[in-house]
C-alpha positions in Angstrom: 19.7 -1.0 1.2 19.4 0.2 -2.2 16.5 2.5 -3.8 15.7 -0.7 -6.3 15.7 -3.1 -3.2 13.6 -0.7 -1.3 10.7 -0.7 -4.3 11.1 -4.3 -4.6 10.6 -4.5 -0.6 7.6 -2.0 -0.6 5.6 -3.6 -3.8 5.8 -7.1 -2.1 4.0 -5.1 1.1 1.3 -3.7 -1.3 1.5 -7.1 -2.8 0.2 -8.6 0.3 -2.2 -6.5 0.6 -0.8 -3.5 2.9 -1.2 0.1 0.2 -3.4 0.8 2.2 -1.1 1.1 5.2 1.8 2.7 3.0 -1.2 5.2 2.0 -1.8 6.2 5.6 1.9 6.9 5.9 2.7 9.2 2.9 -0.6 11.1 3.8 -0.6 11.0 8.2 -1.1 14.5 9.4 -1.4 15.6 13.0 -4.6 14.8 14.5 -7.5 17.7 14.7 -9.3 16.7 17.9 -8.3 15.3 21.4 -10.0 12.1 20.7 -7.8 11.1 17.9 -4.4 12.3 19.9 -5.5 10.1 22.5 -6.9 7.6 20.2 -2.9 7.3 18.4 -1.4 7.5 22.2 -3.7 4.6 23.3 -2.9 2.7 19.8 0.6 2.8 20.4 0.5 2.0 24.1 -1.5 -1.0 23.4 1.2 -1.8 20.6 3.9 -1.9 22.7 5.5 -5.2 24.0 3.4 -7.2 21.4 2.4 -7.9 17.7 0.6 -5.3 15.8 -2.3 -8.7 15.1 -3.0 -9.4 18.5 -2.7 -5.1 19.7 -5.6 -5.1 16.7 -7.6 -7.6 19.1 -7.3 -6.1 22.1 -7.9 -2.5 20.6 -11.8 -3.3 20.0 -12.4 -4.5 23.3 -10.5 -0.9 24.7 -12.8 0.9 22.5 -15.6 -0.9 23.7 -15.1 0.0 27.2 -14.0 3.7 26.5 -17.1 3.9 24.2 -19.4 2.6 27.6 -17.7 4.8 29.6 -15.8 2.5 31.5 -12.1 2.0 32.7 -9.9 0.2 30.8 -7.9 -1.0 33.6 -9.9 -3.4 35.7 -12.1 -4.2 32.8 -9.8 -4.6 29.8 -6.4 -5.2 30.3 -6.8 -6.2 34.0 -5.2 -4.0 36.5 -1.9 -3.2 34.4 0.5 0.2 33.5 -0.7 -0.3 30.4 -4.6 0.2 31.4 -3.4 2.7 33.9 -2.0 4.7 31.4 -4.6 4.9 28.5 -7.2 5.9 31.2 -5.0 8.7 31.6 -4.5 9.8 28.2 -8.4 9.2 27.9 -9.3 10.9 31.0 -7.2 14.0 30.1 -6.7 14.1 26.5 -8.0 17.5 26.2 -4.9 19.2 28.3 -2.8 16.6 26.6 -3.8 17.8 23.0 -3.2 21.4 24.1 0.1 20.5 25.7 0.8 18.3 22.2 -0.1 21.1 20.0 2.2 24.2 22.4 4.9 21.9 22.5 8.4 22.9 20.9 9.6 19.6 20.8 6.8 17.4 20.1 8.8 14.1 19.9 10.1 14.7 23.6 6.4 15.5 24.4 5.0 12.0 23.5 8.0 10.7 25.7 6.4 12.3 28.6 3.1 10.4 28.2 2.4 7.5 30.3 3.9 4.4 29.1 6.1 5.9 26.1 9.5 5.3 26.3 12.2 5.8 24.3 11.4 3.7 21.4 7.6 4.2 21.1 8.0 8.1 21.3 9.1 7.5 17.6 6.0 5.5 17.2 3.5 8.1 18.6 5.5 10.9 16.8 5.2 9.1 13.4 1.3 8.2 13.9 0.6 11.8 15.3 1.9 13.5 11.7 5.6 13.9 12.5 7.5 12.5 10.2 10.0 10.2 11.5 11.9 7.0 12.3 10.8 4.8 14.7 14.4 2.5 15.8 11.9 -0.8 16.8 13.9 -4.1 16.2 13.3 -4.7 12.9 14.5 -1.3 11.9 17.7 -1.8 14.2 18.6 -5.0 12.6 18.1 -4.2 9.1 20.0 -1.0 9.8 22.4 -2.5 11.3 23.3 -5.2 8.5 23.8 -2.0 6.1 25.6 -0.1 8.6 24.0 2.6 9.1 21.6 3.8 11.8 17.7 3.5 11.9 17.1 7.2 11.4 19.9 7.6 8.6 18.4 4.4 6.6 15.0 5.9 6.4 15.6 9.2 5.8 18.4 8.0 2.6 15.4 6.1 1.2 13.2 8.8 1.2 15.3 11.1 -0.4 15.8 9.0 -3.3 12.6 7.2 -3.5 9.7 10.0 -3.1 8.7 8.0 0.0 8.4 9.9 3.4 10.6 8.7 6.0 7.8 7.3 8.2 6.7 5.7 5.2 9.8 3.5 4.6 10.1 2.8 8.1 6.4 1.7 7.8 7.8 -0.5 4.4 10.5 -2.0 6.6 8.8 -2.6 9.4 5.6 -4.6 8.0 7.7 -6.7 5.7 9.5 -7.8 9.0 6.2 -7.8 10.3 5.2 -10.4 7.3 8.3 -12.8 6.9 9.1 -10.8 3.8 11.7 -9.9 5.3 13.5 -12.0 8.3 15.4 -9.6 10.4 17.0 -12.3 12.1 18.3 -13.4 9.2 19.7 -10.6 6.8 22.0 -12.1 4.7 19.3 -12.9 2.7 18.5 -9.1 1.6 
């Protein structure tokens, strides 16, 4: 992808009315209190496996519970992994923050976590201040049509452009996310 695609691809986000999501990426820092690590682990948790509109939906009703002091799992998101695991990272975020913070390898950290894998590592990572690449399937296929890998793509664009690299992944990823661009169908970038 070229620099001029790139800006044409990222002014159509803020077009549709996303700066302030490319904001939050060119400014993301690592969180200051245990609440808002676990509140990026339980974000991405509840991202994973579905679209970022419907996460958004389900995200209130998580808070809702947390904020009445009650389980997610059971109440929420029934009797899942995925409520399992963001009681957890609730339940002991403050020995999770500390870990976070002491950790050499912070990326490999967020792997350990309940219900981050491979793939949304990079998401945690990248909302937690580090910044990064997440390889999602968007990213993969448009990096793929340019030959090159996730991880290379971003970090190119951001050299050229100013951008962070979580930033142009963020770019990338919500004009899949918007049809603006069709990742299934990338011959016509």
């Amino acid at each position: 992808m070229t620099p001029d695609r790139y800006r044409e691809i990222r002014t159509a986000v803020i077009d549709a009315g996303y700066e302030h999501d490319i904001e939050w990426a060119q400014n993301v820092k690592a969180p200051v209190t245990s609440d808002d690590f676990a509140g990026e682990a339980i974000w991405v948790i509840l991202c994973s496996g579905m679209k970022e509109q419907i996460a958004r939906i389900i995200h209130e009703r998580v808070w809702a519970a947390i904020k009445a002091g009650k389980p997610v799992k059971g109440n929420v998101l029934g009797k899942s992994g995925k409520a399992a695991a963001i009681d957890t990272i609730w339940h002991d975020r403050e020995s999770l923050f500390r870990a976070f913070q002491e950790s050499n390898d912070k990326i490999e950290f967020c792997r350990s976590l309940p219900w981050i894998g491979n793939i949304t590592k990079w998401h945690l990572a990248k909302n937690l201040g580090i910044d990064c690449a997440k390889p999602d399937i968007h990213l993969e296929r448009v990096a793929t049509y340019y030959g090159t890998t996730p991880f290379s793509l971003c970090a190119d664009l951001a050299s050229v452009t100013g951008d962070r690299i979580a930033t142009v992944d963020l770019v990338i990823w919500r004009a899949c996310n918007l049809g603006i661009i069709n990742s299934r169908k990338l011959g016509e970038l």
